[in-house]
N, C-alpha and C positions, 0 to 999 in steps of 0.2 A: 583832561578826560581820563576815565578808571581808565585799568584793561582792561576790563570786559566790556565797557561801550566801545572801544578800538574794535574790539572783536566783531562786535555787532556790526558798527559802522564801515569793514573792512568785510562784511557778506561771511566772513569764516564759516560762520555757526549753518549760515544759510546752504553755503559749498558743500560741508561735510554730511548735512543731512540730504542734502541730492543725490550726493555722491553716495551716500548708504542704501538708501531708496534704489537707485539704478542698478548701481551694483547687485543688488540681493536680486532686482526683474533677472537680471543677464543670465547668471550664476542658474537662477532656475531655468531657462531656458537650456544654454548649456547644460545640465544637470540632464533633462530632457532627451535633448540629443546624443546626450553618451551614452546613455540608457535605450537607445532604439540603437545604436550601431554597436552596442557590446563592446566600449571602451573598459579599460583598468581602472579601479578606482583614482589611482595616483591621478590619472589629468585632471578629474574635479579641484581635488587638493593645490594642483599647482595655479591653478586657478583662482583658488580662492586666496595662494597665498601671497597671488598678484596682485587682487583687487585689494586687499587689508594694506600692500607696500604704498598703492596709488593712493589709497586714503590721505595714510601720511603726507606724501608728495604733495598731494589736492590741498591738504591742507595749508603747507608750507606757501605754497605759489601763492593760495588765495591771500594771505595775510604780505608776502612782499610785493608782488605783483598786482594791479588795477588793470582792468576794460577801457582803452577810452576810444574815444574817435578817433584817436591819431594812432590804432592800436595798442599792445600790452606796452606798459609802460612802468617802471619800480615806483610803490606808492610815494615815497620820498621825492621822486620828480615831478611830481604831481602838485600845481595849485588848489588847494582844498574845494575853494571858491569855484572850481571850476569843475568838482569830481563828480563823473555822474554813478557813480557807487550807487545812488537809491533806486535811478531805472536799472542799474544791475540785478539789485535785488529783489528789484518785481520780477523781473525775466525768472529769476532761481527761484521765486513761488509759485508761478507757473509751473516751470520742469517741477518741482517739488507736487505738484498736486496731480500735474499727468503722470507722475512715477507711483503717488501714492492709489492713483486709481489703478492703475496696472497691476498693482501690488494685491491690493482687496479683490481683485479680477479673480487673478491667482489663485488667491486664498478662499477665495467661492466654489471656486471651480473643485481645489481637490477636495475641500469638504463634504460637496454637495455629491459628485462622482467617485469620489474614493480613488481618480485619478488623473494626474496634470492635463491640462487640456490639451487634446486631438490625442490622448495615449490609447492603442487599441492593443499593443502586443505586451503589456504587465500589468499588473497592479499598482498603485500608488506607491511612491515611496516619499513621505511627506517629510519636508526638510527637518522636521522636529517632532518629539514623540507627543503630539496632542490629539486627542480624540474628537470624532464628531460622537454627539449627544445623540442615544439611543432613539429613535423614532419606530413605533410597530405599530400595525396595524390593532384595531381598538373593539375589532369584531373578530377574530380569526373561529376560522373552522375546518375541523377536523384536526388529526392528530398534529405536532411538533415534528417536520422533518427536517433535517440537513445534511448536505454534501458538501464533502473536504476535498474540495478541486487541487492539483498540486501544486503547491508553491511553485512560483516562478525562479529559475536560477538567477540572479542579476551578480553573480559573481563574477569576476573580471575573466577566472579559468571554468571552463565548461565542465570540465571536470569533476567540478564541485555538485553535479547533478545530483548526488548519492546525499548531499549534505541536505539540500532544501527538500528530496522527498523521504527522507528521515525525520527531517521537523514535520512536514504535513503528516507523515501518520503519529509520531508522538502527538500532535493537536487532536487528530483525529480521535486516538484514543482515548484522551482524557475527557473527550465530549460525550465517547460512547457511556461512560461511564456516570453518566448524568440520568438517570432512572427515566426523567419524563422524556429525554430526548431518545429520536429515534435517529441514527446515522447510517447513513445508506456507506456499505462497504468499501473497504478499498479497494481492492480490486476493480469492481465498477467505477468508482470516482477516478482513479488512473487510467480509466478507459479514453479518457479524455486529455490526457497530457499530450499540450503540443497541438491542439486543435483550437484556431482560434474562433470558436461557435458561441453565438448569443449565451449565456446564460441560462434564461428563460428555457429556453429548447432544453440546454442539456437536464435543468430541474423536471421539465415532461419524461424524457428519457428514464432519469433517475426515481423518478416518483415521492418528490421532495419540494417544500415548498420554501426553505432557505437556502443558500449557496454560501461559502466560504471560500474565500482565496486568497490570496496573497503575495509576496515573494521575500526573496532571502538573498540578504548579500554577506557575504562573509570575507574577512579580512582581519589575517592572522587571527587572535585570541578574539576578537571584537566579532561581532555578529550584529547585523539589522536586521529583523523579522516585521513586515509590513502587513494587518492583515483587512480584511475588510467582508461585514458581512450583509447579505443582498438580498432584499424579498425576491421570491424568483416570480411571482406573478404580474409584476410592474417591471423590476429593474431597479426599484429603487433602493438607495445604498442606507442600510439602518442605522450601521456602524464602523468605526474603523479607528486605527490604530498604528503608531508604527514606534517598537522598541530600539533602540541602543544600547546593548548590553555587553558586557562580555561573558565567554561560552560556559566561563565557569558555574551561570546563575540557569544555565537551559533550560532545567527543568522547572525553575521559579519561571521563566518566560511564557514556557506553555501552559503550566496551568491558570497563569492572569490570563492567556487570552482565551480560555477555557471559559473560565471564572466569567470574565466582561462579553463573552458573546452570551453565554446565558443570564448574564445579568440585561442584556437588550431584548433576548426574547420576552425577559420575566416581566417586561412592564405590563404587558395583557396578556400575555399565554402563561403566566405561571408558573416557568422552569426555574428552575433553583440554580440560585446563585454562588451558593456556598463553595468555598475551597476544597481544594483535596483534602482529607483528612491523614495521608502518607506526609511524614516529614522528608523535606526536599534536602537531598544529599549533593555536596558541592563534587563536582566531578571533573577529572583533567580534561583539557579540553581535546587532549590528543590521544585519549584513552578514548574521549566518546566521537573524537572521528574516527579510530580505527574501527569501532562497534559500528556504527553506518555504512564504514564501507563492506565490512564482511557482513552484514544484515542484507545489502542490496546486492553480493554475490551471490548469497544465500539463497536469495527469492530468485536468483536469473537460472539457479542449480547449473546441470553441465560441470563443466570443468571447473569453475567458478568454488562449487563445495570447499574444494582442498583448499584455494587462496583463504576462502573463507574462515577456515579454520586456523588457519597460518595467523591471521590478522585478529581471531579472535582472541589466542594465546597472545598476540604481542600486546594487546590490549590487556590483559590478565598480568600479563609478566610488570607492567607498570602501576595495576591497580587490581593485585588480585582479590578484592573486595564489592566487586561492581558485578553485581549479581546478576542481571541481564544478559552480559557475556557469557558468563557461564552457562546459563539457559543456553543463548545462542549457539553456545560452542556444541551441548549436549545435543540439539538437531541436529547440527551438521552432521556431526558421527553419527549419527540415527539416519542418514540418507545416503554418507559420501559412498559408499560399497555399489551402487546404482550407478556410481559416474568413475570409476574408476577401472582400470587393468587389474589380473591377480596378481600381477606383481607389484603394482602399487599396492594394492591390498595385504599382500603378505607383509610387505614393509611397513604399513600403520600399526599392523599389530591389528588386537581386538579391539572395534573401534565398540563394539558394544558395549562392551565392561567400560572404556574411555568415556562414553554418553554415559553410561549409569552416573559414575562417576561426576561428572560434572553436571547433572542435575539433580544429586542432591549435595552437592557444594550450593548450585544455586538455592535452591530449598534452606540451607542451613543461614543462608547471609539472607535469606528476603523467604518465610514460608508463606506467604502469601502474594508470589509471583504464580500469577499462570501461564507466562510459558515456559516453567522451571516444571511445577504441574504436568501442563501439557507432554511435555518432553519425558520425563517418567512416568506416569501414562504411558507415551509408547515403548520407552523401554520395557516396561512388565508387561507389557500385550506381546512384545516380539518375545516375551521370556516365556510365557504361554502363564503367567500368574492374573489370569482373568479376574477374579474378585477385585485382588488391589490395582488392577489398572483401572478396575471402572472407578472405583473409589476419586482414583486424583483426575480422571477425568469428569467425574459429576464435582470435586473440587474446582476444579478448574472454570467449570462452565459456571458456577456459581458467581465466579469473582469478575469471569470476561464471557456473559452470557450473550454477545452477539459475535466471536473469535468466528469467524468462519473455517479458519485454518483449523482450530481447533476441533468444529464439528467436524471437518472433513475424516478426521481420521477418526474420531471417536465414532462415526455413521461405518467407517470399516470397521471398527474394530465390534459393533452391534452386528453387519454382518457377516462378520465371521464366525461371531458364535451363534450365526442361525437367529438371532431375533431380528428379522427382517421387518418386522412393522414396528418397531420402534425407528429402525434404522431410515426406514421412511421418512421420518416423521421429522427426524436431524436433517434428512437429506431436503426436503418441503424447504425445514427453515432457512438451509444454507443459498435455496435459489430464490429465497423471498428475498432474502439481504442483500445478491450478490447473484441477479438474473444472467448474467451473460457469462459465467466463468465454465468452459468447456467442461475440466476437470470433475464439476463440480454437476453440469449436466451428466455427464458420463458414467457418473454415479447412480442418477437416477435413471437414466437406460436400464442400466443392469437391474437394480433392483425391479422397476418396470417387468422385464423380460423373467427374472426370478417367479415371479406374484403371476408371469403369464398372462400381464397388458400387454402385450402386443403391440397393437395400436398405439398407445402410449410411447412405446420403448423405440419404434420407428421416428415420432414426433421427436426427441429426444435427439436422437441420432442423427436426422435431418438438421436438425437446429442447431448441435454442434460442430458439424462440418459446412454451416451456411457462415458460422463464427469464424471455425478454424479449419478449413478443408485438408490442413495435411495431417492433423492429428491421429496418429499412428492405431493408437487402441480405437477412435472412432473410427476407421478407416474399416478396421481387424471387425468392430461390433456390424458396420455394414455390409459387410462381405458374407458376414453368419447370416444377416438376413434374406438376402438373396438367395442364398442355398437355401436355405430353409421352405421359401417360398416356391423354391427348381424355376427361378429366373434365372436360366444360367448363363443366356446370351448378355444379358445384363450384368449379370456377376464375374463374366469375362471378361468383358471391356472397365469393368468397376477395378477389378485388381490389376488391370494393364496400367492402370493409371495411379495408382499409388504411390505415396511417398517412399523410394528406396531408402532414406536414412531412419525413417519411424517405423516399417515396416518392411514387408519382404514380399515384392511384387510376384518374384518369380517362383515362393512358395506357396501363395495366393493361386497363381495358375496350376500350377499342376493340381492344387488341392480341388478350382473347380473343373477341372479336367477328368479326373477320380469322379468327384459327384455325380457330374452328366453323361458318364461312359457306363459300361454293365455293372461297378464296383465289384471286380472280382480280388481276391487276398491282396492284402497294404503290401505293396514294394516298401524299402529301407526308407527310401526318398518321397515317398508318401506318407509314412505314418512322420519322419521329420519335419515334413513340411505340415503336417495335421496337429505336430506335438506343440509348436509354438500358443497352440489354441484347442484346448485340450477339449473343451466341449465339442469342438468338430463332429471327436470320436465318438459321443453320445445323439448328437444329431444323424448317424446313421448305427446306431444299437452295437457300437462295438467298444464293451465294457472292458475287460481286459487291457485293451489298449488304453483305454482312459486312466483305469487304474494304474500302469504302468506310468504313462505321463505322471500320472499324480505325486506318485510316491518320486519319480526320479525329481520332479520341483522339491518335494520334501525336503532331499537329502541338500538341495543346495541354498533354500531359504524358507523355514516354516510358513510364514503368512502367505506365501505364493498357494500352497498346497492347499491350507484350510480356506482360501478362495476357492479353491476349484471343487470343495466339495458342495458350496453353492448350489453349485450344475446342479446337483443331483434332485435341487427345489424344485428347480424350473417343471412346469408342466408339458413341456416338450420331449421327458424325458418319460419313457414309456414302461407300463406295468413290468414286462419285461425285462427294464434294466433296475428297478423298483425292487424287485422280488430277489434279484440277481443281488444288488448292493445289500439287500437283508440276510440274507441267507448266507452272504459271504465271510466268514471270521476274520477276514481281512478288515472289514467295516468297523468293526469295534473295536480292533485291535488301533487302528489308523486314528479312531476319537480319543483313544484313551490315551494312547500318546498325544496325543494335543490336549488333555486335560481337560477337556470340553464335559464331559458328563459329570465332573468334581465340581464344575462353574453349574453347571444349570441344575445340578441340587441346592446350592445357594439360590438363587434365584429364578427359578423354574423354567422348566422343562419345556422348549420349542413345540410348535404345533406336531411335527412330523417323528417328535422321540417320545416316550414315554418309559417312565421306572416300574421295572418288574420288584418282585421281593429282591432281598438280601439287595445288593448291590449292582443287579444285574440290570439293563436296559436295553429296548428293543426302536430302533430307526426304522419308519419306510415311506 
């Protein structure tokens, strides 16, 4: 007899294929269970490099060892005549076809669901990088939306949080960048981390009629990114995906999955499939986890800034070629002066000139980054060079025309210089993209309140404090209206309750104390407690004092100042102080140094200014 009929006749071939069959059920299972208790990768591995030892073993016993009646016995002691080896071997095609159904169960299950069955707290992470085939609906209507839910951590250290919602917005961004698709914000889309809510719902919520999700394990240089995308009207799973790569290919990772969910939409809605047309730059993998963790200090601001900038440079010091940093670093120093002591501040030096600096380093390695853009942009608005700030911010908007960050500022920086119906119109788009973000309401109050909606500018302010009730400037915007109103019994008990860290309870009170008493001459500790909020002084006709507030913000941060000449839009603000701001030489003297009237001969003249001859111009 060959060996290989020994083999046969001795069940081997039969053992080792049960044994693989069973093995791969467990392992998934196991697999499973480490995944819902937040195990370390390592016990999978040890695991599996138990079941690969048993094989062997399995093997080994099958071929010296027999089954018989009289139990295991060495084949050698064995009468042939007498070997019941062949009911053995039915028994093992039996196990062999209950393993192999359990197996195709499996393999149903994650296909079909996009994850292991009874999995409710992740996304699939499919033993191997195979795709389920694109299924869409064959009638769709109305536009192409989608929401980038945030990756799931499935990393062994939680820590890693910063890692997998760095990868969701890099996906996110390269889908925004797909003309026909429309992506509902980040900001909104993170509204939902950490909530374990149907889908569907959160797509009503989102006003989106796809979903994406996914999760992220990482482990050292190697990264899994698992992703899976979801009709949100049914639940049912269109497509999915899961990578093993290492970190060095990252940004080859996100634009395939970029690439392959729009190539699932494209089979009946039409979105385009095509690639980035940016060449993908290999990147270290410990340069681009320092860039994620100072990105997601970055976004949390606070004390946060400084590390941020610490990690951006050490990020730089290993690859000062990775042009994104450099962006990112250029924000920081564009914000850290906000979050910091004067003595920290004296010891960074000019963080200004530092931002300049590092966005156009970025600019120079990538000119066609927008947040390199972005980021100078604001530098030449805080420089008071209004022409070329708008420049790289209509740059900007061009290359990342749904940035909300980036409208944010660019809507300041239109109201600053007095075009407030443009700045509208930014502000409209940044709450169409991105409804729920306080900051971003609180914008529109004011503009609201400017333009003298009213009504509006209350709605506004309710709505942000229904979000975020300790929000300090919404807090400070409701307080105006009360007064305004001489609710004051309201307006008292409204500032008893404010947040002491975002606000100032106890200059709240005195201020409606002042209001609802005979207002006779500002004590010291009245007009301080009034100066945090300079319109105060114009809600009861006391210009000088305004004025004085205004110019002392001047002397310690320009764009504080050209805000507060806003006020003087509002239609709350009376002929009287109208007449007073015109008439005053201080008025034009105050524009001129803000360069304001050099910008709006380039590009015309606010409703409320107009150019006399020669060079002269009249405000009121």
């Amino acid at each position: 007899m060959s060996f290989f009929q020994e083999l046969k006749r001795r069940n081997v071939f039969r053992v080792g294929l049960a044994y693989v069959l069973g093995a791969w059920v467990l392992l998934q299972i196991i697999d499973f269970a480490l995944e819902v208790i937040g195990a370390p990768d390592w016990i999978l591995q040890v695991f599996f490099l138990a079941a690969l030892a048993g094989l062997a073993i399995a093997l080994v016993v099958s071929w010296i060892y027999e089954v018989t009646p009289d139990g295991i016995k060495r084949e050698s002691q064995i009468d042939r005549t007498r070997s019941i080896a062949p009911q053995t071997g039915r028994k093992l095609d039996r196990a062999i076809i209950v393993f192999l159904s359990l197996a195709v169960v499996l393999l149903l299950v994650e296909r079909f669901t996009g994850s292991p069955a009874g999995s409710e707290q992740a996304p699939a992470v499919s033993a191997t990088a195979e795709s389920v085939t694109p299924q869409v609906s064959s009638d769709p209507v109305g536009p192409v939306t989608i929401a980038v839910l945030p990756f799931v951590n499935m990393s062994s250290d939680q820590e890693q949080e910063y890692f997998s919602d760095g990868i969701t917005e890099e996906i996110l961004n390269r889908l925004a960048g797909i003309r026909e698709l429309q992506v509902a914000a980040r900001t909104s889309a993170f509204s939902f981390k950490g909530q374990n809510q149907d889908v569907r719902e959160i797509a009503r919520t989102l006003g989106v009629n796809n979903i994406l999700e996914g999760s992220v394990r990482k482990a050292g240089d190697q990264v899994r990114i698992t992703a899976q995308l979801i009709r949100a009207d049914d639940g049912f799973h269109l497509w999915s995906e899961a990578y093993d790569r290492k970190l060095e290919n990252i940004f080859a990772i996100q634009d395939d999955i970029a690439s392959q969910i729009a190539g699932a939409l494209q089979v009946s809605l039409g979105i385009s499939a095509a690639q980035s047309t940016q060449p993908f730059r290999t990147v270290n993998p410990e340069v681009y986890d320092l860039y994620l963790r100072a990105r997601t200090l970055f976004r949390q601001r606070g004390g946060g800034v400084v590390e941020a900038i610490d990690l951006f440079e050490q990020a730089l010091a290993i690859d000062p070629e990775f042009a994104p940093a450099w962006a990112g670093l250029a924000h920081s120093y564009n914000v850290v002066i906000n979050y910091v002591s004067p003595e920290q501040a004296e010891r960074m030096g000019n963080v200004g000139s530092k931002s300049m600096a590092a966005a156009e380093k970025a600019l120079e390695l990538d000119p066609n980054l927008p947040t390199a853009l972005h980021a100078l942009g604001n530098n030449l608005f805080f420089g008071l060079q209004w022409q070329r700030a708008e420049e790289h911010y209509q740059r900007a908007l061009q290359l990342d025309p749904d940035s909300t960050d980036l409208m944010e500022d660019y809507s300041a920086f239109l109201t600053y210089s007095w075009r407030i119906e443009k700045a509208l119109q930014v502000a409209n788009r940044m709450i169409e993209l991105d409804p729920r973000v306080p900051i971003f309401l609180m914008n529109m109050a004011n503009l609201q309140d400017m333009l003298g909606n009213f009504e509006l500018r209350d709605q506004y302010v309710d709505q942000i404090l229904e979000i975020s009730p300790e929000l300090g400037n919404a807090q400070t915007l409701k307080l105006f209206q009360l007064l305004q109103y001489e609710k004051y019994d309201e307006a008292r008990r409204f500032a008893a309750g404010m947040n002491p860290e975002t606000a100032s309870p106890a200059a709240a009170l005195i201020t409606v104390d002042w209001f609802s008493g005979p207002r006779d001459e500002l004590t010291d500790e009245v007009k301080a407690a009034m100066s945090a909020y300079s319109a105060l002084f114009l809600l009861d006709n006391r210009y000088d004092e305004w004025l004085e507030a205004v110019n002392a913000d001047l002397a310690v941060w320009p764009e504080w100042a050209i805000g507060a000449t806003m006020n003087l839009q509002a239609p709350i603000i009376s002929p009287e102080l109208t007449s007073k701001w015109r008439a005053d030489p201080r008025s034009k003297t105050f524009l001129e140094d803000l360069r304001l009237p050099e910008y709006w001969r380039e590009v015309g003249w606010p409703a409320q200014c107009q150019p006399l001859p020669g060079d002269d111009f009249i405000c009121q």
